[in-house]
N, C-alpha and C positions, 0 to 999 in steps of 0.2 A: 436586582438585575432583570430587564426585563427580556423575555424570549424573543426575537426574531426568526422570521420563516424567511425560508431561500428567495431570492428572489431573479438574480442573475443566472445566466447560464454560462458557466464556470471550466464546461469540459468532463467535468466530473472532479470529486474530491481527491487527492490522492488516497489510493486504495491499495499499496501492496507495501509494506513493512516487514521489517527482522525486531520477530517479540525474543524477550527476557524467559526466565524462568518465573513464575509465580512468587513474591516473598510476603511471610504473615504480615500482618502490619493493621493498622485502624485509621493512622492517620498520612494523610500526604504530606505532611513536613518529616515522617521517619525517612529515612534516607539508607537502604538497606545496600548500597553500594556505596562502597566511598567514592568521595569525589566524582558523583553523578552526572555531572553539566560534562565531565570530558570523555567521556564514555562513547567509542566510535570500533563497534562489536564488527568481526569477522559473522558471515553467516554459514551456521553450525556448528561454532565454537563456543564452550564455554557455555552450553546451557543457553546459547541464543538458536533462534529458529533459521531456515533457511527461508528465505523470499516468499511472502504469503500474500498471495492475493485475497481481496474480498468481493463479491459482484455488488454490495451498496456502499452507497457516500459514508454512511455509518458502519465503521468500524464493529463491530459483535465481537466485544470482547468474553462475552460471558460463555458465549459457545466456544470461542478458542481453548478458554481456561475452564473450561466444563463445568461452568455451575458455582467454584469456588467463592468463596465471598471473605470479607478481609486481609485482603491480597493486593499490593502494589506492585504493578509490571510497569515494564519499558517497551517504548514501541520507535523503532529507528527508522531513519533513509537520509539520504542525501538528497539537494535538491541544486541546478545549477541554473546562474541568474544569469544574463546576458549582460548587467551592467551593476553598479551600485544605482541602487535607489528606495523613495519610499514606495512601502506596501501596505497592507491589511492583510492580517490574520484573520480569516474566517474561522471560529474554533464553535464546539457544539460539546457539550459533555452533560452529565447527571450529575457526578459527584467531583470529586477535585482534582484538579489535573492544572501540570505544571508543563510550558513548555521552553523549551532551550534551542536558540538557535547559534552555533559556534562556541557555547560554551558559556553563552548569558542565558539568564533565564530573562524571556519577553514575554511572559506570561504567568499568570499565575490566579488559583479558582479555589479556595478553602470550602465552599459552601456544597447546598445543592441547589441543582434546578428543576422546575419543572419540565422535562423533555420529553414532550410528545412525540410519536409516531412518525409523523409528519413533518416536524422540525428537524433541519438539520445545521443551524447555527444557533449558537446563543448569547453569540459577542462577538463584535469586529475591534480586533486592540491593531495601530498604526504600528508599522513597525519598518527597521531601516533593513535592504537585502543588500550583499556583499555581493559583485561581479565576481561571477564562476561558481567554484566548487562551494558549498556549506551543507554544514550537518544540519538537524534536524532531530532532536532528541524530545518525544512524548512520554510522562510520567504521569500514571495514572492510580485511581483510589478504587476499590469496591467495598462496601459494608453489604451493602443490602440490595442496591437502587439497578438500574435499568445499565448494565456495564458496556456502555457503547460509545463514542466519540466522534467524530467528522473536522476535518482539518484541512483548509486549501491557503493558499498566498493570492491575493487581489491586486489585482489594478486599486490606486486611488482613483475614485469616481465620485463627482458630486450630485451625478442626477440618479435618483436613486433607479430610474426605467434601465438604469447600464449597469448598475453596480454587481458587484461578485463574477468579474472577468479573470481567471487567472493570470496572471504576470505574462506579458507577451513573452514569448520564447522561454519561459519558464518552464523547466523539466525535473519531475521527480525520481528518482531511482536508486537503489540498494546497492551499487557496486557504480565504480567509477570506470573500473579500468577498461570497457571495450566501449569509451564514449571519450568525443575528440572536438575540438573546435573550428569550425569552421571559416572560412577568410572574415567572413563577417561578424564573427564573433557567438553566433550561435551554435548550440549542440547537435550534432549529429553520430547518430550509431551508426557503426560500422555496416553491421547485416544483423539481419534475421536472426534467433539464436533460440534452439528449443532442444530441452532433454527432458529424460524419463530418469525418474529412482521411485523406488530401488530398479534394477535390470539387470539381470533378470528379476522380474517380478511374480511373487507369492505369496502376495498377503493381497486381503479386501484394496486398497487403495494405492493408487499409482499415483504422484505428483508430476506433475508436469510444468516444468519453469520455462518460460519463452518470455523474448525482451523483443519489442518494435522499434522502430527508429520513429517513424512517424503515428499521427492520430489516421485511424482507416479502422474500415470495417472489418471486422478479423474473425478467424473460424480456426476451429481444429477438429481434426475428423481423424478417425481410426479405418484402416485400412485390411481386412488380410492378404497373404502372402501371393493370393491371384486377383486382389485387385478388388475384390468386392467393398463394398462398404459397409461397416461394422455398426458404429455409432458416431452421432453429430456432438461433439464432447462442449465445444464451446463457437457460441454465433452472435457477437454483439458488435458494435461500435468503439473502441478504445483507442486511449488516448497511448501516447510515445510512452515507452516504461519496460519496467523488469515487473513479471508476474508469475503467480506460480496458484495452480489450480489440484483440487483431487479430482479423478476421476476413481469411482464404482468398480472395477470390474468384476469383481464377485455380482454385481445385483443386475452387469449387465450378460450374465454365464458367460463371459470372455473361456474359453476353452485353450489350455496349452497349446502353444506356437509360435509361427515371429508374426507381428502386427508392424505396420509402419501407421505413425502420427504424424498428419501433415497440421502446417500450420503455414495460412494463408491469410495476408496483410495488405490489404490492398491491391499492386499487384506481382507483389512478393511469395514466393512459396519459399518454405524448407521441410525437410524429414528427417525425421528421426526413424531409428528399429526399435521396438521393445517387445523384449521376450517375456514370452507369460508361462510358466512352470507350470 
């Protein structure tokens, strides 16, 4: 198989999933869930994660699962189409990895690859999208190798100066229910949407899950109780989505009290409170 390096610009990869629990394993054909391809997890449930975001195209799975090595996880989301049509699977992986879209497998990678640094595909497979709602199930292998993965949905493109556009109107996301259709048939979020856990918070690290409607420039800032400004938590560019980030506060001495976390999208604000014990 030969590697391919990126070459379109895509938006970004999808980057925020609901992982599995870790199961032993050596090989990607074990199957440590039954009936795998139907598999469509609540987040928090059951040993699944709540909405993890990651800041690269490349998924770090090795740092999620700390190091562990012979261990097959699951990595979920939804993703909604604006029509049936065909696509490409931009997919990038080390070792093997299977993927399932509504319950077929469209993919599938026994071997390894070389995946450098720099790479973040290493196969485009054609594949058909269903208009609307679809799962989006990733199964993945770790022995030894580089435990990391990158996954987007393309436009078909034949000149390769265009190629790896993600699907027009195509949106990734963990949770369906606060996303609607619009007369035109595209997705649109309701509003803005940001919380804190734990909160009150007293432990080193605060998650913070916020969903966009649209791709904007977006920030979240920590606030005290008179207004001053604490710390710049998160300041990038992102695309529409459910995300969920840690933030420090042990490393940033956050001192007991109430903080407000704004979280600014364009030219959208919302706040949240979060108490620090």
């Amino acid at each position: 198989m030969s590697v391919l390096s990126a070459i379109g610009f895509f938006c970004q990869c999808n980057r925020t999933l609901l992982f599995s629990p870790a199961y032993s394993a050596t090989s990607i054909t074990t199957e440590p869930i039954t009936n795998e391809a139907d598999i469509e997890p609540i987040p928090g449930k059951d040993g699944w994660s709540m909405p993890v975001y990651f800041f690269d195209d490349r998924i770090d799975l090795l740092s999620y699962y700390s190091g562990q090595t012979n261990i097959i996880t699951y990595a979920f989301t939804y993703f909604y189409a604006p029509k049936t049509q065909s696509a490409e699977l931009w997919i990038g992986s080390h070792e093997g990895i299977y993927v399932y879209i509504n319950g077929t497998k469209v993919y599938e990678f026994t071997g390894t690859n070389s995946y450098g640094n720099n790479v973040i595909k290493t196969e485009i497979k054609p594949i058909t999208i269903n208009k609307g709602y679809n799962k989006l199930l990733v199964k993945t292998l770790n022995n030894t190798g580089d435990y990391t993965f990158a996954l987007n949905i393309c436009e078909v493109e034949s000149d390769i100066n265009y190629a790896g556009n993600r699907v027009d109107g195509l949106k990734f996301m963990t949770d369906t229910s606060s996303t609607v259709s619009n007369s035109s048939g595209n997705i649109t979020a309701n509003v803005l949407k940001i919380s804190c856990y734990p909160n009150p918070a007293a432990v080193d690290n605060v998650n913070i899950a916020y969903e966009i409607p649209n791709s904007a420039k977006t920030t979240i800032d920590a606030f005290d109780i008179n207004g001053k400004h604490i710390a710049k938590i998160f300041d990038s560019y992102t695309c529409a989505g459910n995300y969920n980030i840690k933030w420090n506060i042990a490393q940033r001495n956050i001192s007991g009290g109430t903080y407000f976390i704004v979280l600014k999208s364009g030219k959208n604000i919302k706040t949240t409170r979060l108490i620090v014990k």
